[in-house]
ROMAR-791104 format. One line per field, with one value per residue (C-alpha): x, y, z negated; residue number from 1. Coordinates in pm, whole numbers. Layout:
# residues N
xx c(X  ...)
yy c(Y  ...)
zz c(Z  ...)
num c(NUM  ...)
//
This chain:
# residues 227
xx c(10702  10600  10713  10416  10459  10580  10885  11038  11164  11426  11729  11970  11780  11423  11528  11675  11339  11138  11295  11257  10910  10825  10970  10775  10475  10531  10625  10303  10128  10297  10193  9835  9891  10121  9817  10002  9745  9405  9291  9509  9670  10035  10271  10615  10924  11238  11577  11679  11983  11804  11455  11204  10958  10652  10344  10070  9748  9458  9487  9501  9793  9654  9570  9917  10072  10410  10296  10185  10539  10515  10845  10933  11270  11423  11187  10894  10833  10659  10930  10749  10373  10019  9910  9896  10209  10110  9991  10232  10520  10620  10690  10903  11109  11204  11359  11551  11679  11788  11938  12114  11788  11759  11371  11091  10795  10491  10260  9914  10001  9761  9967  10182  9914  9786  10098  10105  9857  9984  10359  10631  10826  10788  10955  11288  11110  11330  11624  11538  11497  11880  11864  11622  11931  11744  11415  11123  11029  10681  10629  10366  10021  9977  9739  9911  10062  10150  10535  10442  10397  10730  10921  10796  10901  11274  11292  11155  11375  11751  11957  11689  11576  11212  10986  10626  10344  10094  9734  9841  10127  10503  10768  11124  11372  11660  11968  11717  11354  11424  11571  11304  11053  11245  11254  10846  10769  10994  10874  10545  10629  10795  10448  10253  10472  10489  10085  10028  10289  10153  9815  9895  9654  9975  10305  10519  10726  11103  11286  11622  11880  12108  12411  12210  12059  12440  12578  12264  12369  12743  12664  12368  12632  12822  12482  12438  12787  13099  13253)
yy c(7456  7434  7102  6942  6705  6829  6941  6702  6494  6337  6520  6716  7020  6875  6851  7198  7332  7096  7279  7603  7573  7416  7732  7990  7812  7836  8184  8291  8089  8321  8673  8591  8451  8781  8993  9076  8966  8902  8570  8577  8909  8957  8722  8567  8478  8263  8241  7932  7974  8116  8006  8200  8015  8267  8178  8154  8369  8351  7996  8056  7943  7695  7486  7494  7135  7032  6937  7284  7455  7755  7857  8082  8197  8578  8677  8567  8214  7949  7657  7403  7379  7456  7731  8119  8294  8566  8892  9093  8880  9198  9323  9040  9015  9434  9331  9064  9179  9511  9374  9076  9000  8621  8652  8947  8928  9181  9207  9452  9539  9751  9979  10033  10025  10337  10487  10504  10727  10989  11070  11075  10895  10691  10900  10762  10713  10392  10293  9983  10256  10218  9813  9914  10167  10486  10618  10418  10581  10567  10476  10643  10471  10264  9982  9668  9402  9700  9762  10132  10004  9828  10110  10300  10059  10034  10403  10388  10094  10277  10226  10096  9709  9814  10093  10151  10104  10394  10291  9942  9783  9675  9504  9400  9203  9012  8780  8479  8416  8482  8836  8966  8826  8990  9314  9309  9254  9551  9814  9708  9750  10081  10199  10119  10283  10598  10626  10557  10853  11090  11061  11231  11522  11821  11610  11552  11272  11322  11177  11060  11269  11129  11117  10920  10677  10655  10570  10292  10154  10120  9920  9703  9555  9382  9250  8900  8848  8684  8948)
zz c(-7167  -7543  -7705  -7884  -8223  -8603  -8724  -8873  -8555  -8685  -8520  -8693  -8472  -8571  -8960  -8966  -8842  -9024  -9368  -9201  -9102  -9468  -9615  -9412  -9505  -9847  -9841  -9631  -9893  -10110  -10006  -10046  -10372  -10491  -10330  -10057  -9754  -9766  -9575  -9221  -9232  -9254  -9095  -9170  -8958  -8981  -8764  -8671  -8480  -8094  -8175  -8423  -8631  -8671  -8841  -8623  -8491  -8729  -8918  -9297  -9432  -9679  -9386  -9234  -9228  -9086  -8729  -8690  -8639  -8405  -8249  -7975  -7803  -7835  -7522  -7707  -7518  -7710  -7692  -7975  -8091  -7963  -8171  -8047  -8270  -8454  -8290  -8404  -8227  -8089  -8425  -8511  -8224  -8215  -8551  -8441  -8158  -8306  -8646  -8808  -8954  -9057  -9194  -9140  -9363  -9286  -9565  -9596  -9923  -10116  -10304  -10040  -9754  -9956  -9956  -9609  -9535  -9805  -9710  -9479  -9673  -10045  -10286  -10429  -10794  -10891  -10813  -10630  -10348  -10291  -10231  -9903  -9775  -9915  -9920  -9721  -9412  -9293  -8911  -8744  -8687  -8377  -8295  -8426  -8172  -7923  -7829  -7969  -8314  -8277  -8141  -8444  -8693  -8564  -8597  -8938  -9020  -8934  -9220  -9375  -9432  -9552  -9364  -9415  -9136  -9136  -9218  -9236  -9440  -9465  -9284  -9440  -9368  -9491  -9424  -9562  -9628  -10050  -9979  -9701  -9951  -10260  -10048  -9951  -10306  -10463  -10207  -10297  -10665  -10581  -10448  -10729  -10945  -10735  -10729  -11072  -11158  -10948  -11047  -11364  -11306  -11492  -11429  -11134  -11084  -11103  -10819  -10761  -10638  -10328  -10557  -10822  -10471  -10347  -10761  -10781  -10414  -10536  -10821  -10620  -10400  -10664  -10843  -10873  -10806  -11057  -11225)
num c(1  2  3  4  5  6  7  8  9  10  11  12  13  14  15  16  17  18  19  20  21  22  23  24  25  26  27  28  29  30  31  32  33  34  35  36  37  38  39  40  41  42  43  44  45  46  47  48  49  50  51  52  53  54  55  56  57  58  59  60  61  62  63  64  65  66  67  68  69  70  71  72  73  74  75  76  77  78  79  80  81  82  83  84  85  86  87  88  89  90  91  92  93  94  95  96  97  98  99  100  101  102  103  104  105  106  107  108  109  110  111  112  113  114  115  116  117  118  119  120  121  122  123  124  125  126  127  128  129  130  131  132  133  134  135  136  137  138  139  140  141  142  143  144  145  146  147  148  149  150  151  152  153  154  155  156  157  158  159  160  161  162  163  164  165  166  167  168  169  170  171  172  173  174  175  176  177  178  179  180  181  182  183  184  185  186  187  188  189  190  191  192  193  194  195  196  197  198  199  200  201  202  203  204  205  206  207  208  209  210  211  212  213  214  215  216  217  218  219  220  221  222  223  224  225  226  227)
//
């Protein structure tokens, strides 16, 4: 049965989730302010050891408040709150349960939305393409909340911790919230990019070869890091 009150209970359990919950929040806030989602599409989720915090069905985020915190287990039952979890909970959970993900964030992206409906894959034109595990596959279109949509995804997503939805937008993930967001907001980048260089009515846009993807991929790994 679904546990009713806020987050922030006062446990070690509740204050964990209460920070959780807080940062999902803000980071759904965030797609619509990056352009990412337009009123209550898209949707964001967090791993808190077995539960999920997902945002919820058709509330717009800017009304979201602490004693709103949606979580369900890895089968998808609603164990705290009273609002519906997203629609695309079967999205969420195919990630999960197939990868170490600790975040997924599903945006409607424009550029990359657009994208979708173009190739079979976004063209390795930067290379940022190596920090998603190689060139961004596109799954195939299916009508969004449906176990078909998710099965596409996770084909689209092997090797890979971005992957295009066909006629309708992106999923990443990420060991945190920060890097699924970082992730979302690159491949979006990467599509805008792409489309503005191929609209040059004589030119083609060079593309990077594997060797130059597996060379950027080397030196990724140690970035950020002490030298």
């Amino acid at each position: 049965m679904a546990k009713h009150g806020g987050a922030h209970d006062g446990t070690a359990a509740g204050t964990a989730i209460g920070e959780a919950w807080d940062a999902l929040v803000a980071a759904a806030r965030r797609t619509v302010a990056d352009g990412l989602v337009v009123g209550t599409s898209g949707n964001v989720s967090v791993r808190v050891g077995d539960l999920l915090l997902v945002t919820p069905s058709g509330v717009p985020y800017s009304r979201l408040t602490p004693d709103d915190v949606v979580a369900v287990d890895l089968d998808g039952r609603r164990v705290r709150g009273t609002l519906p979890p997203t629609s695309e909970l079967p999205l969420h959970l195919a990630v999960y349960r197939s990868t170490d993900a600790g975040a997924v964030v599903h945006t409607h992206a424009v550029h990359a939305t657009a994208v979708s409906t173009l190739v079979e894959e976004l063209p390795p034109v930067h290379y940022m393409t190596a920090a998603l595990g190689g060139p961004v596959r596109v799954a195939p279109y299916a009508l969004y909340g449906t176990r078909e949509l998710a099965d596409g995804m996770l084909a689209a997503l092997a090797d890979r911790s971005a992957c295009l939805l066909r006629n309708h937008g992106t999923v990443a993930y990420g060991a945190t919230l920060d890097q699924a967001y970082d992730r979302t907001a690159q491949l979006e980048w990467m599509c805008r990019v792409w489309l503005a260089a191929d609209s040059h009515p004589a030119r083609t846009p060079a593309l990077l070869t594997p060797g130059q993807l597996a060379e950027a991929a080397e030196k990724l790994r140690g970035y950020g890091r002490p030298g």
